[in-house]
KEVEXNU-748852 format. One record per atom (N, C-alpha, C): residue in three letters; x, y, z. Coordinates in steps of 0.05 Angstrom, whole numbers, padded with zeros to 5 digits, always signed. Atoms other than C-alpha are relative to their C-alpha. Layout:
alaXYZ;...
END
This chain:
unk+00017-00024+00000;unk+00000+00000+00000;unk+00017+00025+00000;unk-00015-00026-00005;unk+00053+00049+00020;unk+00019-00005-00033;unk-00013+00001+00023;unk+00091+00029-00050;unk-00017+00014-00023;unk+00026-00010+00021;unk+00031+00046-00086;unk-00005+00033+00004;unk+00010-00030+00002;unk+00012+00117-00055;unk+00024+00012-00007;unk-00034-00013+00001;unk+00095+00127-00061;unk-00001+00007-00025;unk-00005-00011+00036;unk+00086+00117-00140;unk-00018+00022-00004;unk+00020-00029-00001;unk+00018+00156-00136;unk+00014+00025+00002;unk-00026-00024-00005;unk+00059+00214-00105;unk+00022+00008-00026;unk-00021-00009+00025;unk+00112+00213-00164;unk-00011+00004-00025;unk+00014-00011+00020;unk+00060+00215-00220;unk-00012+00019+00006;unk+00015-00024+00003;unk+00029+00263-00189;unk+00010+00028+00004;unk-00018-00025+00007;unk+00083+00314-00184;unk+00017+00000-00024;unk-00013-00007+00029;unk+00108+00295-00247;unk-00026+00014-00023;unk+00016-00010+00019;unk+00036+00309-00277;unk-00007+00035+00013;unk+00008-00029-00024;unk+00032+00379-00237;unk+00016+00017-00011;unk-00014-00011+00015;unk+00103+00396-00274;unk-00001+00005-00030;unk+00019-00005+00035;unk+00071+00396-00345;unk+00027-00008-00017;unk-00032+00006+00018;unk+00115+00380-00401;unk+00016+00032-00009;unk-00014-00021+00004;unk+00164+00432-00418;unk+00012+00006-00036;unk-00011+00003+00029;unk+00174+00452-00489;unk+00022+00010-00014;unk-00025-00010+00018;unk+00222+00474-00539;unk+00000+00016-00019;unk+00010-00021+00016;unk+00218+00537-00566;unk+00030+00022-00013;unk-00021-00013+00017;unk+00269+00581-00613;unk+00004+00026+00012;unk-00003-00032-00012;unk+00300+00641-00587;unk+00019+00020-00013;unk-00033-00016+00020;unk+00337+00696-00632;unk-00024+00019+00003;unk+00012-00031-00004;unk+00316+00771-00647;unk+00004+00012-00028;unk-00006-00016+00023;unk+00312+00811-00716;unk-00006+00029-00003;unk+00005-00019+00007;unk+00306+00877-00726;unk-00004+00006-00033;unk+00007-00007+00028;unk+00288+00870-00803;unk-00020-00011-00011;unk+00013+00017+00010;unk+00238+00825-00806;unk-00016-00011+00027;unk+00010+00011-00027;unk+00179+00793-00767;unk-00003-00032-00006;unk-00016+00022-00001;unk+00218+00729-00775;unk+00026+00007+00007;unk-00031-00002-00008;unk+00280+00703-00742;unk+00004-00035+00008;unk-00009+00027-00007;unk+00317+00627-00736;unk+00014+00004+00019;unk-00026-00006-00009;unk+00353+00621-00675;unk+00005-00036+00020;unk-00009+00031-00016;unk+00373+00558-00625;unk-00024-00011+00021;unk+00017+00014-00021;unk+00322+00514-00587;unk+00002+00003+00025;unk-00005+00001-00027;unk+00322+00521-00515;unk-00028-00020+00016;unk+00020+00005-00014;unk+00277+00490-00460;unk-00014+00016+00015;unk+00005-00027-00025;unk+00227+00530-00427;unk-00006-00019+00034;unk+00007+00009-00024;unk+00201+00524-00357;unk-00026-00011-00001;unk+00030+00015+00009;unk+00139+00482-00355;unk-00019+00014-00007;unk+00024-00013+00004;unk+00091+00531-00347;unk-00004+00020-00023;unk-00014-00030+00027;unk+00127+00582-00416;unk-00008-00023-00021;unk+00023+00016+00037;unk+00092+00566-00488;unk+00026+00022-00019;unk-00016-00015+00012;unk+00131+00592-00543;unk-00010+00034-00018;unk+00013-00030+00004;unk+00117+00671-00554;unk+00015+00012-00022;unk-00010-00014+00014;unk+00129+00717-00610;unk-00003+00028+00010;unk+00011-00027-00012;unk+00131+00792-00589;unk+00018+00013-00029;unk-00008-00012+00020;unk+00131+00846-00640;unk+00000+00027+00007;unk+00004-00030-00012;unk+00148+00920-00623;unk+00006+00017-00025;unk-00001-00021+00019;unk+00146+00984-00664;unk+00013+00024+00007;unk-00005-00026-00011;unk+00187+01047-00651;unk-00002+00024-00014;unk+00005-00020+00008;unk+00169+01118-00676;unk+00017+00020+00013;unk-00004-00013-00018;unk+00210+01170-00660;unk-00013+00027-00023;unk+00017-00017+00004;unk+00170+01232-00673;unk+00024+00022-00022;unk-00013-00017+00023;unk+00200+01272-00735;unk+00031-00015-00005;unk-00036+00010+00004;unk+00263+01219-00748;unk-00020-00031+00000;unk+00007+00028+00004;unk+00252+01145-00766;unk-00009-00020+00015;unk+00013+00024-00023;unk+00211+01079-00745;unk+00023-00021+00003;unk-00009+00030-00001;unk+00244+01018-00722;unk-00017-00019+00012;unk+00017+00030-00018;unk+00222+00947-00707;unk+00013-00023+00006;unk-00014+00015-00007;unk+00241+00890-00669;unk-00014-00022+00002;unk+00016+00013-00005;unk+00217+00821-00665;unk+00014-00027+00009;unk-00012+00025+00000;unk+00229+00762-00630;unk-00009-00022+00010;unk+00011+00036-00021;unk+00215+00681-00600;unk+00010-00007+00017;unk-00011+00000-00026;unk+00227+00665-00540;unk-00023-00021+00008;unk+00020+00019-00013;unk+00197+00625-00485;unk-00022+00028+00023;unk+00015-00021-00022;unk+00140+00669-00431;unk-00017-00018+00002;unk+00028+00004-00019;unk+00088+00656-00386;unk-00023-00001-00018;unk+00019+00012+00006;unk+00026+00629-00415;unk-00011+00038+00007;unk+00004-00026-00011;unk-00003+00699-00382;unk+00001+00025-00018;unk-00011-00029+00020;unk+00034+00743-00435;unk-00011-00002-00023;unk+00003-00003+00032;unk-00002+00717-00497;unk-00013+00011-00007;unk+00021-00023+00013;unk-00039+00762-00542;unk-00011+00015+00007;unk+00004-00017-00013;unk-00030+00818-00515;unk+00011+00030-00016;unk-00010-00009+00009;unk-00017+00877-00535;unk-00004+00040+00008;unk+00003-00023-00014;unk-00006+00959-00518;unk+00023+00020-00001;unk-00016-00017+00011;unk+00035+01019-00525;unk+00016+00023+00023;unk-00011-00014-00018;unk+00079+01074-00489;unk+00010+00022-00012;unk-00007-00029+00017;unk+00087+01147-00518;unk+00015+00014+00027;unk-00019-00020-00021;unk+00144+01195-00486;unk-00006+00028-00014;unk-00008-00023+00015;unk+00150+01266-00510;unk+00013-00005-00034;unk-00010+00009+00028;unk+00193+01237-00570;unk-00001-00025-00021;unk+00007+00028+00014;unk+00171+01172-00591;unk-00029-00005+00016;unk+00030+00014-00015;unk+00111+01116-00581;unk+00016-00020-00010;unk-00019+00025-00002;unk+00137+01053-00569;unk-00031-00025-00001;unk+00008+00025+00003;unk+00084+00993-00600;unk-00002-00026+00007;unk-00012+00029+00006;unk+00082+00920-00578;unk-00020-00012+00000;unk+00008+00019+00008;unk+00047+00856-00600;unk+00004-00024+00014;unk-00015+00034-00005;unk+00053+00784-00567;unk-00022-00017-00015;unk+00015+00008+00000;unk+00029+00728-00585;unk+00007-00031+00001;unk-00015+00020-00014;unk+00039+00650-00570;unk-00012-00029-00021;unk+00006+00033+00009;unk+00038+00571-00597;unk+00009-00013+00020;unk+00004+00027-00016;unk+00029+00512-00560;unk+00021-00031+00002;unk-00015+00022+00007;unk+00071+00455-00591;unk+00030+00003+00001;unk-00037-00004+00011;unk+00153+00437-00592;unk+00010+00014-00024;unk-00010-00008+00025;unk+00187+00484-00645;unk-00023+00019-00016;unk+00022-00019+00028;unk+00126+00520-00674;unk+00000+00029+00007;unk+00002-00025+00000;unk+00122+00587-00689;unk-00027+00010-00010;unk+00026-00008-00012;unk+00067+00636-00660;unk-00002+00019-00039;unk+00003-00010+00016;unk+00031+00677-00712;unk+00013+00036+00004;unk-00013-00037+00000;unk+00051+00752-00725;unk-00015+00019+00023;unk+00016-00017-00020;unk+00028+00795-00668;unk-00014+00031-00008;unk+00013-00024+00011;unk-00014+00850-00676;unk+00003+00029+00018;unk-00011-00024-00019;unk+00003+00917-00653;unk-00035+00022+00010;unk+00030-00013-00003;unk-00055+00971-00620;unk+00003+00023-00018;unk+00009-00027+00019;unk-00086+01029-00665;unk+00014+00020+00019;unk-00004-00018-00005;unk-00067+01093-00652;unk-00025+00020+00007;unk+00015-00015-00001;unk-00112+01138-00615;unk+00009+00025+00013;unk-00011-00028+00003;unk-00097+01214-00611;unk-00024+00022+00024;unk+00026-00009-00019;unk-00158+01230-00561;unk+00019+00014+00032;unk-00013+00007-00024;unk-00135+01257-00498;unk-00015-00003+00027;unk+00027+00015-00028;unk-00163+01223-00426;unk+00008+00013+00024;unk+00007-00017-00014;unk-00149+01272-00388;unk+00030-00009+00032;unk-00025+00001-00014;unk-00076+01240-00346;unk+00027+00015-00013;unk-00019-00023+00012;unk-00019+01288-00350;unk+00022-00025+00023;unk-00027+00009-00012;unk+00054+01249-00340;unk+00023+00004-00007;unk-00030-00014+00008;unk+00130+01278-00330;unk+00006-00024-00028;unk-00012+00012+00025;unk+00166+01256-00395;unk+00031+00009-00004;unk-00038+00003+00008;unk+00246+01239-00402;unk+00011-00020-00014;unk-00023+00017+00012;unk+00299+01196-00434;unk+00021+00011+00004;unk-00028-00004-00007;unk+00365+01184-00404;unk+00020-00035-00030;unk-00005+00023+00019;unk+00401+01141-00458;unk+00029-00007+00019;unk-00022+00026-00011;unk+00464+01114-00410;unk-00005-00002+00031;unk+00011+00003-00024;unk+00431+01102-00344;unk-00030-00008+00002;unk+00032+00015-00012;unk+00368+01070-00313;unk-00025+00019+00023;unk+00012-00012-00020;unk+00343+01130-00284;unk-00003+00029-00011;unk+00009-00025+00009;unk+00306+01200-00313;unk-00018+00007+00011;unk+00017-00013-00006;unk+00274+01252-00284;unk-00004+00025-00004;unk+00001-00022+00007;unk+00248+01321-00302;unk-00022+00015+00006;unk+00030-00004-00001;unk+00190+01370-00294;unk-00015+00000-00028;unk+00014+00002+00020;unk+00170+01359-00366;unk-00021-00017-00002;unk+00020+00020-00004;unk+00105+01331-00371;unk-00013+00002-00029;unk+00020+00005+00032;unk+00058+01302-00429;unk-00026+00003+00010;unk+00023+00007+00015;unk-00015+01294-00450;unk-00013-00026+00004;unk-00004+00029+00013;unk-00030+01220-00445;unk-00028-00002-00016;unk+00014-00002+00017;unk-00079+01201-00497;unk-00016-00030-00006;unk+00017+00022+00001;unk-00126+01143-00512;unk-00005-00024+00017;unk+00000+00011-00020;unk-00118+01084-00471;unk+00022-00006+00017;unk-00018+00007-00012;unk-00054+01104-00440;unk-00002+00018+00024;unk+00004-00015-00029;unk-00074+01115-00369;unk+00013-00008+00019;unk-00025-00002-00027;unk-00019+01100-00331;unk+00031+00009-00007;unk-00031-00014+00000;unk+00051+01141-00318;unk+00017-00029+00004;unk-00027+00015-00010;unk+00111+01092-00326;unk+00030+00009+00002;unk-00024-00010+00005;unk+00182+01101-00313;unk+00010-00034-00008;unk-00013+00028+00013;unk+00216+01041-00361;unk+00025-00002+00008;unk-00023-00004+00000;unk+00286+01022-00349;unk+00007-00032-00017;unk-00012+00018+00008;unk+00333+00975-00393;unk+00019-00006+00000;unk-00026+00015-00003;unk+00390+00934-00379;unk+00014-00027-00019;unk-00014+00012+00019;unk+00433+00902-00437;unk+00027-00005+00004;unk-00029+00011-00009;unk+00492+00852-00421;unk+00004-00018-00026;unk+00001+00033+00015;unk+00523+00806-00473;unk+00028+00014-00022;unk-00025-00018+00021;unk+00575+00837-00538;unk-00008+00024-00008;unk-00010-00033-00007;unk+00551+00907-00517;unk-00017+00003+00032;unk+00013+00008-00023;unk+00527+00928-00459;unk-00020+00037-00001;unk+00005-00039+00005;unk+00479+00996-00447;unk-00022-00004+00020;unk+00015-00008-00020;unk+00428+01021-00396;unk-00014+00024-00009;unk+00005-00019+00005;unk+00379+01066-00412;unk-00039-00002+00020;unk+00029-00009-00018;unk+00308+01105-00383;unk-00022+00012-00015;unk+00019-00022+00016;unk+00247+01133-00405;unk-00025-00001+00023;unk+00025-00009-00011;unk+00186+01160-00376;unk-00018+00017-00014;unk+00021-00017+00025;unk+00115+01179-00402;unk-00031-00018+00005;unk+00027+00006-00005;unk+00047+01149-00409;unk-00003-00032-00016;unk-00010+00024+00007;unk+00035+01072-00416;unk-00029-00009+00001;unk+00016+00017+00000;unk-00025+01025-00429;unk-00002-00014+00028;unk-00008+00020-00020;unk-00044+00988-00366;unk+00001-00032-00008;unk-00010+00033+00004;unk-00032+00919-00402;unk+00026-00009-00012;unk-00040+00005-00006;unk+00041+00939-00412;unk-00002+00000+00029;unk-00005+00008-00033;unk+00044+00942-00332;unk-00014-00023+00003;unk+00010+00031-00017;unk+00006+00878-00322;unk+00008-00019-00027;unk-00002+00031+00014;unk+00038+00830-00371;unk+00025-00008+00018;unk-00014+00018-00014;unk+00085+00813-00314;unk+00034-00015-00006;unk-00033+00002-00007;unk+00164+00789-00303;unk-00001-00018-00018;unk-00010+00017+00015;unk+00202+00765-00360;unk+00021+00020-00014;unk-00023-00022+00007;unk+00267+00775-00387;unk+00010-00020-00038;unk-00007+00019+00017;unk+00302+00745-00453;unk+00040+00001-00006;unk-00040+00011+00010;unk+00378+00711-00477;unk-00001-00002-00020;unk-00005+00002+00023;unk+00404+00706-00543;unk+00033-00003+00004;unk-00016+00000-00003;unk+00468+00684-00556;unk+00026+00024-00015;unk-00014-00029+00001;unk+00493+00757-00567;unk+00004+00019+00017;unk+00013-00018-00022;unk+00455+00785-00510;unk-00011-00002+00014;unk+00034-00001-00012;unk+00411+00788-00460;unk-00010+00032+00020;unk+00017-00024+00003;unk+00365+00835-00440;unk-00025+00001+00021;unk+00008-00002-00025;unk+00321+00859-00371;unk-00017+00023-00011;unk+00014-00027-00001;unk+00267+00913-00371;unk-00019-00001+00019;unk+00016-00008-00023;unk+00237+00940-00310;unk-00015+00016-00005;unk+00025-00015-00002;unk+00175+00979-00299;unk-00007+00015+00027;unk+00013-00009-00025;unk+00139+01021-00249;unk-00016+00019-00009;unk+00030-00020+00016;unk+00065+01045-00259;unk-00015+00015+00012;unk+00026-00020-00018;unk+00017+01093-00228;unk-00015+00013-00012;unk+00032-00017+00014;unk-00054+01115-00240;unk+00009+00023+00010;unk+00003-00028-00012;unk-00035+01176-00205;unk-00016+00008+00029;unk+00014+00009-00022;unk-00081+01158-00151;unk+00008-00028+00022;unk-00004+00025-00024;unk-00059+01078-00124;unk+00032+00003-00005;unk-00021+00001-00010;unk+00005+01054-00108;unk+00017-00011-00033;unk-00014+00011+00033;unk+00068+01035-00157;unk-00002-00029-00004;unk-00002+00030+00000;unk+00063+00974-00187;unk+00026-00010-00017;unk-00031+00004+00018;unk+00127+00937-00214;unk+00004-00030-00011;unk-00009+00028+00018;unk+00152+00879-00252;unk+00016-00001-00020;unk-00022-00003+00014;unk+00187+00862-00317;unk-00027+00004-00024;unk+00019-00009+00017;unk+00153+00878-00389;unk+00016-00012-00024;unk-00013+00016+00007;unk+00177+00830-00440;unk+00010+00024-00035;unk-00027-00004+00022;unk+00234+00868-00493;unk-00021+00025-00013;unk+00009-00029+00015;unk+00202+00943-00502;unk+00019+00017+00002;unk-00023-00008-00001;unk+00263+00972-00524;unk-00003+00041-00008;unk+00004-00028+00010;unk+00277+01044-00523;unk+00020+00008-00038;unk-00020-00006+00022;unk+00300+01080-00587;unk+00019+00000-00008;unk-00035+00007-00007;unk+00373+01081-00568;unk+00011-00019+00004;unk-00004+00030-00006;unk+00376+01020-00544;unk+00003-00007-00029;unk+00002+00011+00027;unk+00356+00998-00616;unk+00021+00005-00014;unk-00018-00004+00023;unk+00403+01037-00653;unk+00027-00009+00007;unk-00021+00001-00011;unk+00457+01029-00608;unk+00009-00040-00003;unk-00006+00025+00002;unk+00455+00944-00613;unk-00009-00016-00020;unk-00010+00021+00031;unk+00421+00922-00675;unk-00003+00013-00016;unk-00003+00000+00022;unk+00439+00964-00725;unk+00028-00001+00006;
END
């Protein structure tokens, strides 16, 4: 009897750990395709595509796109973040199976309305930390103030900040970071209605403008 509940016990924390799949991880900035090396995720990570858009307001767009492994949590999602000098785009979206790739993510419209939250607006491009009394506008459904920060280690390295007005489903898609075997890459958050408290976590690869130019072109 006790042999029996013992095996019980081991199927049932092996069926509790889910299977873990195998999902492609690389990054392109030219294309919303990219091949890169298989990895394993953690049981509970499906294989995600995220697609971001950058504008910088009177000077050129860029885009970035990549596969990775995330949280079940982060798929198809999607939401935006305007500073004074840019609007920063992104898209996720996810597959299920070993090796497969998610469909193209869809980015949100642009709406130019404004809702009536006013938030300071900076960019520090070699540090993780800006602040100013410059303030924006925020405009359609970006009703929460964020301050972003990004941290890039790998064959360059760079740190950069921004602050401005953010979607609240960029603050709630929750901690995740990504590797590549060039780089890897961290982005912190911190959100406020202006009214509750900050909320924080990670926000999966919303790169600032600099950042961009500075590592993949």
């Amino acid at each position: 009897m006790r042999l029996s509940l013992g095996i019980l016990s081991v199927f049932s924390a092996l069926a509790a750990t889910g299977h873990s799949l195998s999902c492609q991880t690389c990054m392109s900035a030219s294309s919303t395709s990219c091949l890169g090396q298989l990895v394993t995720c953690a049981p509970d990570h499906v294989c995600a595509a995220s697609y971001t858009l950058t504008t910088i307001y009177g000077g050129p767009a860029s885009t970035i796109y990549t596969l990775s492994c995330a949280p079940q949590s982060q798929c198809d999602k999607q939401g935006s973040i305007s500073i004074s000098q840019a609007k920063i785009k992104q898209g996720t979206s996810c597959c299920f199976t070993d090796n497969c790739t998610p469909t193209t993510p869809t980015l949100p419209v642009d709406n130019s309305q404004q809702n009536g939250l006013v938030c300071r607006s900076c960019i520090s491009a070699d540090s993780t930390w800006c602040y100013t009394s410059d303030t924006m506008q925020c405009t359609g459904e970006e009703k929460m103030c964020i301050l972003q920060t990004t941290k890039i280690t790998g064959s360059q390295s760079l740190s950069t900040a921004v602050r401005g007005c953010a979607t609240k489903s960029i603050c709630d898609i929750g901690s995740n970071s990504i590797s590549t075997p060039q780089l890897s890459m961290d982005v912190k958050i911190s959100c406020t209605s202006g009214s509750s408290g900050v909320q924080q976590g990670y926000i999966m690869l919303l790169l600032v403008p600099i950042a961009l130019m500075k590592i993949l072109y």
